[in-house]
LOKOL-673835 format. One record per residue (C-alpha): x, y, z; residue in one letter. Coordinates in steps of 0.25 Angstrom, whole numbers, plus 2048, in hexadecimal, padded with zeros to 3 digits. Each point is the difference from the previous one (the first is absolute). Example, Ala and Ser with C-alpha at 12.3 -4.5 7.8 and 13.67 -1.06 7.14 Angstrom:
2
8317EE81Fa80680E7FEs
END
This chain:
316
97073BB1Bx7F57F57FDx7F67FE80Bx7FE7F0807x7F67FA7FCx7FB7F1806x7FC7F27F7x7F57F7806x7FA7F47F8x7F67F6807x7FE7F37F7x7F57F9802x7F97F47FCx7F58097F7x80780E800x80D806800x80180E805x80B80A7FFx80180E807x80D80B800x7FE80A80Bx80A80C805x80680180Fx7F2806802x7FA7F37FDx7F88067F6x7FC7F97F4x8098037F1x7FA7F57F9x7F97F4803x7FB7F37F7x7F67F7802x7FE7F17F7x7FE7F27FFx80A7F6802x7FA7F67F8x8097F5804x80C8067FDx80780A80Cx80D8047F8x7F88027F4x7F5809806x80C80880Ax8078027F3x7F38077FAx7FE80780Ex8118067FFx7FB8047F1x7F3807803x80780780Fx80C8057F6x7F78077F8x7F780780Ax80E803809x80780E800x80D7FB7FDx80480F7FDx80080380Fx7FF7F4805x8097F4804x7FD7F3805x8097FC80Bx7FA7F3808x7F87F67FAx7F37F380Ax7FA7F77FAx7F27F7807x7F77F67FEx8007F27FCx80D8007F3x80880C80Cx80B7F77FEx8027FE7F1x7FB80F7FEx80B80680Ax80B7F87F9x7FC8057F3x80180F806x80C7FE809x7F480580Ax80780680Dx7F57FA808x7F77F37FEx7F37FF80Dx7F27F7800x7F48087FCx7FD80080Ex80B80B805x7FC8087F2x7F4801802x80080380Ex80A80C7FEx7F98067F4x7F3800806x80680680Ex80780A7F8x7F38057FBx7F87FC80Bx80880480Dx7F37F980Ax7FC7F57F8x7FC7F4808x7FE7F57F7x8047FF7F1x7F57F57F8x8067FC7F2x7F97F77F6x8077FF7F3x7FE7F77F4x8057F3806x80280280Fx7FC80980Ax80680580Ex7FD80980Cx80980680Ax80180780Cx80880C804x80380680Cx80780E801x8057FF7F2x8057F1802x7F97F37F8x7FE7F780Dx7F87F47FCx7FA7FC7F2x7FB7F47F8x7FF7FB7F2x7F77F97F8x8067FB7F3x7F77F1800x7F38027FAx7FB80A7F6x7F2803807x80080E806x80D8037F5x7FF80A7F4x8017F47F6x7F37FA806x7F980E7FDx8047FF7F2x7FB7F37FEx7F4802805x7FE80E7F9x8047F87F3x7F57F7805x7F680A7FFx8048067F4x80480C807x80E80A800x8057FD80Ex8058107FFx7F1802802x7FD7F780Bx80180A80Bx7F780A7FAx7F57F47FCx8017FC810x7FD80D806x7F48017F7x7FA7F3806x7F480380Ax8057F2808x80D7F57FFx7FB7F27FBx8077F680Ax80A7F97F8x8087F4804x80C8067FDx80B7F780Cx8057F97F3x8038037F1x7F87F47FAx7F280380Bx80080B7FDx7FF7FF7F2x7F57F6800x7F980980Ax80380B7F5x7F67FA7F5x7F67FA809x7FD80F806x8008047F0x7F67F47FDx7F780480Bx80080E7FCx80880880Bx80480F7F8x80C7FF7FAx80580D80Ax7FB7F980Dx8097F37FCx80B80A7FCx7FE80680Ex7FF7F4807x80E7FC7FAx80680B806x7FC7FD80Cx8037F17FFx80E8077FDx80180980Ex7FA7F7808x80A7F37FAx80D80A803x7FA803810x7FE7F2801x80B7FA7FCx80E80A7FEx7FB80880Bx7FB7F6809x80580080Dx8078107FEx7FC80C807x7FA80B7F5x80380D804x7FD80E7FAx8058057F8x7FE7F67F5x8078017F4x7FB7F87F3x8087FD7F4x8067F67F5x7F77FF7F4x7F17FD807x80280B809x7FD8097F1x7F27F9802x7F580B807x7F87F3802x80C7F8808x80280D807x7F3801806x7FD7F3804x80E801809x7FA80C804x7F37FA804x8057F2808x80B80A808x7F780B803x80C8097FCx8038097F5x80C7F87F6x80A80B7FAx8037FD7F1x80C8077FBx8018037F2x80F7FC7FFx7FB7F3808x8027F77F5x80F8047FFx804800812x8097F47FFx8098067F3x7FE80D807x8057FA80Ex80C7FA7FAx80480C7F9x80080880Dx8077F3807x80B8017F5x802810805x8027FC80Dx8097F77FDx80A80A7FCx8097F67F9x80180B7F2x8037FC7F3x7FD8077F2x7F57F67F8x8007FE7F2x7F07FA7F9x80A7F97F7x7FA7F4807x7F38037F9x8077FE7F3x80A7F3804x7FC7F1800x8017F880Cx7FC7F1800x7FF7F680Cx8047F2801x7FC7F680Cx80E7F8804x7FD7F580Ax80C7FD809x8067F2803x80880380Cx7F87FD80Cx7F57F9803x7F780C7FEx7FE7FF7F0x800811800x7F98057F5x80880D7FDx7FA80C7F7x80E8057F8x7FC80E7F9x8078037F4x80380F7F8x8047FB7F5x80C7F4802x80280780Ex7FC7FB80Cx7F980A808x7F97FA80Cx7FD7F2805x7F77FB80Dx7FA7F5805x80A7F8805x8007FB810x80F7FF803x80D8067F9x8047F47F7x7F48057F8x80480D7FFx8018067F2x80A80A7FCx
END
C-alpha cells in the first residue's frame, strides 16, 4: 500500500513554488521558478518538474492547496482541497519548522509582509504591495544599474568597510541618488551596501511600522537569500534574523501541510500538468453591480467561476 503524500503550490507575482511532503511534513520534492506573467503556465511547469522528482512508486498523492496571488485560478485547475492567502501559508509553514517563532518578515519580488505569531498562532500582520522601494525588483534594477549580478549583491555588501546613505523611500529617488553617488565616486560595494540598508530600513519604516518585533525572527521570500539584507535587519533589530534554507518555499510548504489537515482525501492525478485550461472575463447585467466574473475553462468544460456579489451572478 502506497504511502500519503501532500501538494502545495504558492503562486506569486515573480515566483511560483511547488513542494510534496509526507505526513512527516518532510519534503519529496519541491520546485522553485518564475511565473513570468503567466500563473497556469508556470503551475503547469511546476506539476511537470514535482512529477519527475516525486516517488510515485511508493508514494500517492492524496490532498492537494494552492497560495498566492492566481490561489484561485490555480486551485480550480487542480481541484485543490484547500484554497488560504499567503498569510495563513506561511504562518503555518514556518511555525511547523519554527515552533517559538515570534515574528515572520517576508520580502519577495513584488510585495512584502510581516507577521506576528503567538503560541503558534498569526495574530496580527501587514502588507505592502504599493511601492517597489524596499522589494526585490528594486534590488535588481539597481544591481542592473550598476552592471552587477544581483545573486552577488549580498557578498559585495558584507565586504564594504561602511553603507553610502542612499535615498532609497521611493524607486525614482533612489535611482537618481544611485548615479550621483557613482559620479562622485562613492565604491561601488559601499553603494551596494548602502542599498541594503536603504532596503531593511524602508521594510521597518513602512511594513513593520507600528508592530511589535519579537525574537525570534524569522527572514524569508527571495531577499531574505541576500547575506547583505540579512545583516542590516540584524543590525537595525539588534537581534539575530533565522534564514531557513527552505525559506523561499514556506507559503507552498504551509499549504501542503494545510491541505493534510484538512483531511478531505482524494487520489491526484498531474494530468493537469499536461491539460489546457483557458479563462474568460463574463461581465454580468443582472443588478446594478456590473460583476466581472472569471469563468475557468478545461477544455469546453466549465470548472470554476468567482467574482460575482450575489447569486443571479452565479456561474454554473
Amino acid at each position: 500500500m502506497k504511502k500519503k503524500a501532500y501538494l502545495g503550490i504558492d503562486i506569486g507575482s515573480i515566483s511560483t513554488k511547488g513542494v510534496i511532503i509526507d505526513e512527516n511534513n518532510q519534503f519529496l520534492a519541491e520546485c522553485y521558478l518564475w511565473t513570468e506573467g503567466n500563473p497556469t503556465e508556470a503551475s503547469k511547469k511546476v506539476l511537470h518538474e514535482l512529477r519527475i522528482q516525486f516517488d510515485q512508486e511508493h508514494y500517492q498523492v492524496v490532498a492537494s492547496g494552492t497560495t498566492g496571488s492566481a490561489r484561485k485560478l490555480v486551485g480550480a485547475m487542480l481541484g485543490a482541497q484547500v484554497v488560504k492567502n499567503e498569510i495563513t501559508a506561511h504562518a503555518v509553514g514556518t511555525t511547523a519548522l519554527h515552533p517559538d517563532v515570534r515574528t515572520i518578515l517576508e520580502i519577495g519580488g513584488q510585495d512584502s509582509k510581516i507577521i506576528c505569531v503567538e503560541n503558534g498562532v498569526a495574530v496580527d500582520y501587514a502588507m505592502n504591495t504599493l511601492c517597489a522601494a524596499g522589494t526585490g525588483a528594486f534590488l535588481s534594477s539597481q544591481a542592473h544599474r550598476l552592471g552587477v549580478a544581483v545573486e552577488q549583491f549580498g557578498e559585495i555588501a558584507l565586504s564594504a568597510k561602511k553603507a553610502a546613505p542612499v535615498a532609497a523611500r521611493c524607486t525614482v529617488f533612489a535611482e537618481s541618488d544611485l548615479v550621483h553617488k557613482l559620479q562622485v565616486g562613492y565604491p561601488k560595494e559601499e553603494i551596494i551596501a548602502g542599498l541594503c540598508k536603504a532596503v531593511a530600513g524602508n521594510y521597518l519604516n513602512n511594513v513593520a511600522k507600528g508592530k511589535k518585533i519579537l525574537s525570534p525572527v524569522v527572514f524569508q521570500g527571495g531577499v531574505s537569500k541576500n547575506a547583505g539584507v540579512v545583516k542590516m535587519f540584524e543590525e537595525e533589530l539588534r537581534m539575530p534574523v533565522i534564514v531557513d534554507e527552505k525559506g523561499h518555499l514556506m507559503g507552498a510548504f504551509g499549504i501542503a501541510i494545510l491541505a493534510r489537515e484538512s483531511r478531505q482525501e482524494e487520489a491526484f492525478s498531474f494530468d493537469a500538468a499536461d491539460m489546457e485550461f483557458k479563462t474568460r472575463e463574463v461581465t454580468c447585467g443582472k443588478c446594478a453591480n456590473h460583476c466581472e466574473i472569471i469563468c475557468v475553462y478545461r477544455g469546453k468544460e466549465l470548472i470554476d467561476s468567482w467574482g460575482n456579489r450575489c447569486d443571479r451572478g452565479a456561474i454554473r
